[in-house]
N, C-alpha and C positions, 0 to 999 in steps of 0.2 A: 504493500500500500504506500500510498505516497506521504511524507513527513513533512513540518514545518523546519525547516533551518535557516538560521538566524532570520526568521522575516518572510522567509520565501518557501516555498513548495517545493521540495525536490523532487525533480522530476526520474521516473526511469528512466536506463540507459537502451530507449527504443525511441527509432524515428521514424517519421512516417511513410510506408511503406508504397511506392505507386505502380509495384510491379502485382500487384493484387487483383484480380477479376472476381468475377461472377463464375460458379463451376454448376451450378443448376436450375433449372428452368425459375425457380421463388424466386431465389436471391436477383437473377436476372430482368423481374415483373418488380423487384425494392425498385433497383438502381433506375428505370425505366419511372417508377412512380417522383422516384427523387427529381430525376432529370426534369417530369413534367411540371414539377410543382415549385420548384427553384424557377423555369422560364417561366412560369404565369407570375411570380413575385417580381420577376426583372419589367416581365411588359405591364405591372400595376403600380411599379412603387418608382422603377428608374428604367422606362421607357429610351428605348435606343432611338436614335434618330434613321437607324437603316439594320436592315438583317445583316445576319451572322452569314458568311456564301458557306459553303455544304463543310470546305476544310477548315473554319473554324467554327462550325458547329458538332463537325468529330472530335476536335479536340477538347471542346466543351463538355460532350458527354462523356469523354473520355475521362477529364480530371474529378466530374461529379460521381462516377463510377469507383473510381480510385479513392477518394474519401471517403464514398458509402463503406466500399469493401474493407479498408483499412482498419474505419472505424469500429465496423459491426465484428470484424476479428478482433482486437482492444478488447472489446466488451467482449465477446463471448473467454478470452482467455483469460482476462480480469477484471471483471466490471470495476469501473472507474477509470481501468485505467489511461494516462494521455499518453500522448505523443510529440513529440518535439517534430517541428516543421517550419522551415526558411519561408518569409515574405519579404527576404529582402529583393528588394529592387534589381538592386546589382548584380544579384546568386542567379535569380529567374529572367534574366536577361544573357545571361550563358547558355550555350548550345550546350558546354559540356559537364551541365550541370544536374542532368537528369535526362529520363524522358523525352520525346522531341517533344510530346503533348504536350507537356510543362511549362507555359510560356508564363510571361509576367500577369497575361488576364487570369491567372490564378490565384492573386492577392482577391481580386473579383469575383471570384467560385465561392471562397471558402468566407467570403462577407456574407455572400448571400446567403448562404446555405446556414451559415449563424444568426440570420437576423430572425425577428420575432415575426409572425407567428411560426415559424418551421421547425427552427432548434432543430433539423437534421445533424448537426455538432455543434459543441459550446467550441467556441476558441478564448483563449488567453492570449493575449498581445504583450508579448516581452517578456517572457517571465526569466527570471532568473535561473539560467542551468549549470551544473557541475560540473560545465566546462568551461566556464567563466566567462560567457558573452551571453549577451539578452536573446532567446530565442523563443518564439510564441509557443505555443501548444494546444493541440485542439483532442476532443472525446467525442462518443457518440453521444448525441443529447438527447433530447425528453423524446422527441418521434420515432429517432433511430432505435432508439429500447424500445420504446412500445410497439413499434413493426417487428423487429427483432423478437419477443416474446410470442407476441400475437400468431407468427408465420412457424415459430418452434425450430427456427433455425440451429444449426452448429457450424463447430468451425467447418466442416468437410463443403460446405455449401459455398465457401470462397477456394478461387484457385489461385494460379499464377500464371502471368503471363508469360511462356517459357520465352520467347525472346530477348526479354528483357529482365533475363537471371544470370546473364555474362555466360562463360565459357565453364564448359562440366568439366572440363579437363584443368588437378593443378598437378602443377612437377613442386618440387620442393628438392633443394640442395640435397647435397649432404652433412652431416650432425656437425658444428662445431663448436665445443664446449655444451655437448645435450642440444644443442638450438638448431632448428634447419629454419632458411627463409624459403618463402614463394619465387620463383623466377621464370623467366618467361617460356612457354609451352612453342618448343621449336615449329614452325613450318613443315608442310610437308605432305607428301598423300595417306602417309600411313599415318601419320596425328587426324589429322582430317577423316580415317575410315574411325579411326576410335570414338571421335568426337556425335561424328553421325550416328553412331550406332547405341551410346550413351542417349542424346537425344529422341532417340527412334523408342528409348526404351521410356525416357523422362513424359513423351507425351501419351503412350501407351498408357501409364500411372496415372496422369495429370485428369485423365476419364474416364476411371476405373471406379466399382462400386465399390470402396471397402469402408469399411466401420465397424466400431465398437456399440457395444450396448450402454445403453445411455445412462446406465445408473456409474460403470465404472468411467463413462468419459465425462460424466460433471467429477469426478469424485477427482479423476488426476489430471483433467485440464489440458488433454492431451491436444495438439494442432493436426487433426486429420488432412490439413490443406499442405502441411507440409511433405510435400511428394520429392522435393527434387532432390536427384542423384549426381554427384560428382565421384569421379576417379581421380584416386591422390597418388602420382605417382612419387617415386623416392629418390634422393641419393645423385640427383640431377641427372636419371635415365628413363626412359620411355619406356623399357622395358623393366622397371627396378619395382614391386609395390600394384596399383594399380586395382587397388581394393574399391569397392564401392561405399560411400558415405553418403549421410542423410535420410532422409525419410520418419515420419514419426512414430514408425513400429522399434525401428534401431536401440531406441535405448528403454524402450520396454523392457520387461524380464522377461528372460528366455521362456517362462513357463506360462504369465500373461500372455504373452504372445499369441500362444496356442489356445487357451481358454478366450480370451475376449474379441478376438479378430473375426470379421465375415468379409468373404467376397465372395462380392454377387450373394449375399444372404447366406451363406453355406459357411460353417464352423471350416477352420482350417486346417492342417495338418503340418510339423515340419520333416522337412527331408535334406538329411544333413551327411555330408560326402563326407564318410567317416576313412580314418588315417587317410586325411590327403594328400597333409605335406610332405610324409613318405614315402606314400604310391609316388608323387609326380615323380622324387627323387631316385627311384627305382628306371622310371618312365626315361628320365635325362639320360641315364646311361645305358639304354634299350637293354633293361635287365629285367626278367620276370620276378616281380616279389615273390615270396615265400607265402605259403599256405599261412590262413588262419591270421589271428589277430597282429599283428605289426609290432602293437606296443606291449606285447606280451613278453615280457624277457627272463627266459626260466630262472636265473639267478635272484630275479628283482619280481618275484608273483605277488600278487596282491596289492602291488603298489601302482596301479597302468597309468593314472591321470599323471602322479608323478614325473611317469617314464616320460608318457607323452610332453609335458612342459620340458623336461632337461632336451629329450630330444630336439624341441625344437628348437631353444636356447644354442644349443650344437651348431644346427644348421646356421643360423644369423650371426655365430659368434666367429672372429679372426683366430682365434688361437683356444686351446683347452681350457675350460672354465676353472676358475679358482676358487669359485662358491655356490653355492647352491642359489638359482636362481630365488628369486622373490616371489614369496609364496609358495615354495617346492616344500620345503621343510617340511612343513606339517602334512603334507600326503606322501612323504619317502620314510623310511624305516628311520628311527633315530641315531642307530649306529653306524649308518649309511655315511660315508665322508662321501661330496662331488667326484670323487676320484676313483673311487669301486664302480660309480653310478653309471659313469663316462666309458669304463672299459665293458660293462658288462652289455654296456648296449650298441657299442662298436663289436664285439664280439657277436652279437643276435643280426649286425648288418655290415658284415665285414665287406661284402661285395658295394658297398659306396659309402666306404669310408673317406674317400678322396672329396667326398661334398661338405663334412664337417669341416667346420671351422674355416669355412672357404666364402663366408658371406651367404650362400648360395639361399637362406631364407627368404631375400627377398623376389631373388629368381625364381623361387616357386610360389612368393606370392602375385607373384605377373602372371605366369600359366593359369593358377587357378583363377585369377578371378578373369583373365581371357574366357574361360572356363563356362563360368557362372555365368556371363555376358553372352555367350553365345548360346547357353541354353536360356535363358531368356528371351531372346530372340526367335530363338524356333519356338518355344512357348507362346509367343507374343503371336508367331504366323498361325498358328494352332486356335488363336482366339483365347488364350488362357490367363491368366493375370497372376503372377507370382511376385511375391515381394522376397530381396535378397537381402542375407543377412551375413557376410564374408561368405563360409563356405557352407551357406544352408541354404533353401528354396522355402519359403512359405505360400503354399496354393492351397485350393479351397478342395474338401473330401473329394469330391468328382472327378476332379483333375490328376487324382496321386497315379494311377498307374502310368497314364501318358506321361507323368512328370517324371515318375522313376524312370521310365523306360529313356525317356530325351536326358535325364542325367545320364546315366551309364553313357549310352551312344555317344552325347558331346566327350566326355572325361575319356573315351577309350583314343575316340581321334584326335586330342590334343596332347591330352600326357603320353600316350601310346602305351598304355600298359590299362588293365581291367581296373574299375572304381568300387567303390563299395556305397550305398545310400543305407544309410540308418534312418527308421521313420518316428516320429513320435505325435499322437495326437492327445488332447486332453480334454478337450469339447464333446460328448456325443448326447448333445441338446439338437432340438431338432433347429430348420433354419430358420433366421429373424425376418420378418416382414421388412427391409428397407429398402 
């Protein structure tokens, strides 16, 4: 909630957002009511002397659009909450300031749209923000709430316009001192096929039916609009990393996940390409893994989850570990040193041991999430809607056989060696009316 400091309101660290649309036919019958009822205030109270021609009457409904949307998301994720938003003169007189929509008759939208009787937003002019310059701020006001209740809107009912979300693709350095920056995503045809097909998959999402049931999305306030997916590559390679971020299922619990999620109405299931990061590394070196569980290591029984984190620590790490990775401890044997851990499980995979300690974690986190992306893809041509989660697939009951069946197929042609899918459901309520 917002506080008083010394005098002034502090505001949160949100501003206002104009890459926000309408994602369903309601929300799209507000913005259309808002659009109509703001131009009857302009031709009753301040009468133009001549029409708006067509392109700047798109940009019109554009910028009334973007504050409806903006606003009524505010409210739905916090009632009350505002938004920090420039009328400077100077700022909305920049091309490279937002928006092309955005022009300076925006200071003009966002008067109207506050003036009385409408209250579609309160605006505050200049308030004081905690970033030490006077910057206005505007909420949903008294009509935008009462449409907003009235219509039983959620967040899922706003989207975003993918265009104007910048570029799905970040590279990022490599670590120095823990730190990596952003740097720029080279040129090129094969950035370009990534980039397409990132996008192919962002707008696929963007009109997709998924939702929560309503008692747990008031309860944790979740952003169903939040759909969009970037690829973060690593280490300043194209090929280094390349996992998918984003989405508002992501930092779900893995077990909410499966309980509260629908699409298309249908309780979900996850299916999760179990020992991956080993398959692929079997796969690099055209080697057939070995029968049965991967992280099974006779020496080290009972301990797999263990296995599995030092193993992977192996793979990403330059040289032999000196400690027990963080958070290993507690699921490895107590009298276990890193250094029995290490041999016993080079011993279970002696045949690519050349990949420890060779970096090569990141290398196979490019294949898999290639991987993921590309059974997405065929999923997506199939008509199927999957939400990825690194190396899991979340689709709805219906879909799991076709889904198993396109994981295995993608993972055998990419890694070149056979994949393993583990499933897990925890929903079997019948489907939601949405």
């Amino acid at each position: 909630m917002d506080q008083e400091v010394d005098g002034h309101r502090e505001v949160k660290e949100r501003r206002f957002d104009p890459t926000k649309v309408p994602a369903i036919e309601t929300m799209r019958q507000l913005v259309n009511e808002a659009i109509g009822s703001v131009l009857n205030l302009e031709a009753a109270r301040f009468p133009r002397k001549r029409q708006r021609n067509q392109e700047a009457q798109r940009r019109f409904n554009l910028m009334v659009s973007a504050l409806v949307c903006d606003a009524t998301h505010a409210h739905l994720m916090e009632p009350g909450e505002w938004r920090r938003i420039s009328l400077s003169k100077d700022r909305l007189s920049r091309r490279d300031a937002g928006p092309e929509f955005i022009t300076e008759q925006f200071r003009t939208v966002v008067k109207y749209m506050s003036e009385p009787p409408l209250h579609w937003i309160e605006l505050e002019v200049g308030n004081k923000s905690p970033f030490g310059a006077n910057q206005s701020t505007i909420r949903a006001g008294r009509l935008l709430r009462q449409r907003v209740e009235e219509l039983y809107l959620q967040t899922g009912a706003i989207g975003r316009d993918l265009h104007l979300m910048g570029d799905p693709l970040i590279l990022r350095s490599a670590k120095v001192k823990g730190e990596a920056r952003d740097i720029d995503v080279p040129a090129g045809e094969a950035t370009e096929a990534l980039r397409r097909d990132t996008m192919k998959i962002n707008e696929w999402l963007a009109a997709a039916n998924i939702r929560c049931r309503d008692e747990y999305l008031r309860r944790r306030r979740l952003d169903l609009s939040d759909r969009w997916l970037r690829r973060i590559f690593n280490n300043g390679s194209m090929t280094q990393g390349g996992r998918m971020y984003g989405g508002f299922w992501m930092p779900m619990d893995a077990d909410e996940r499966l309980r509260e999620l629908y699409v298309n109405g249908e309780p979900v299931v996850g299916l999760d390409f179990g020992q991956c990061g080993i398959r692929i590394a079997y796969g690099r070196l055209g080697l057939t893994p070995p029968h049965g569980d991967l992280y099974a290591v006779p020496s080290l029984v009972g301990h797999r989850e263990g296995v599995k984190r030092v193993t992977s620590a192996m793979f990403f790490a330059d040289k032999p570990l000196e400690r027990k990775p963080r958070d290993t401890a507690k699921v490895l044997a107590r009298g276990w040193d890193i250094q029995y851990v290490q041999q016993r499980i080079m011993e279970r995979h002696a045949p690519i041991t050349t990949l420890f300690y060779s970096g090569f974690g990141m290398t196979a986190q490019f294949i898999e999430s290639n991987i993921l992306v590309q059974a997405l893809l065929a999923l997506l041509n199939s008509g199927v809607v999957a939400l990825p989660v690194h190396d899991c697939l979340i689709v709805p009951r219906s879909a799991e056989s076709l889904a198993t069946a396109t994981m295995l197929r993608v993972f055998k042609e990419i890694a070149g060696v056979d994949g393993v899918v583990d499933r897990k459901a925890l929903n079997d309520e019948p489907e939601e009316d949405f």
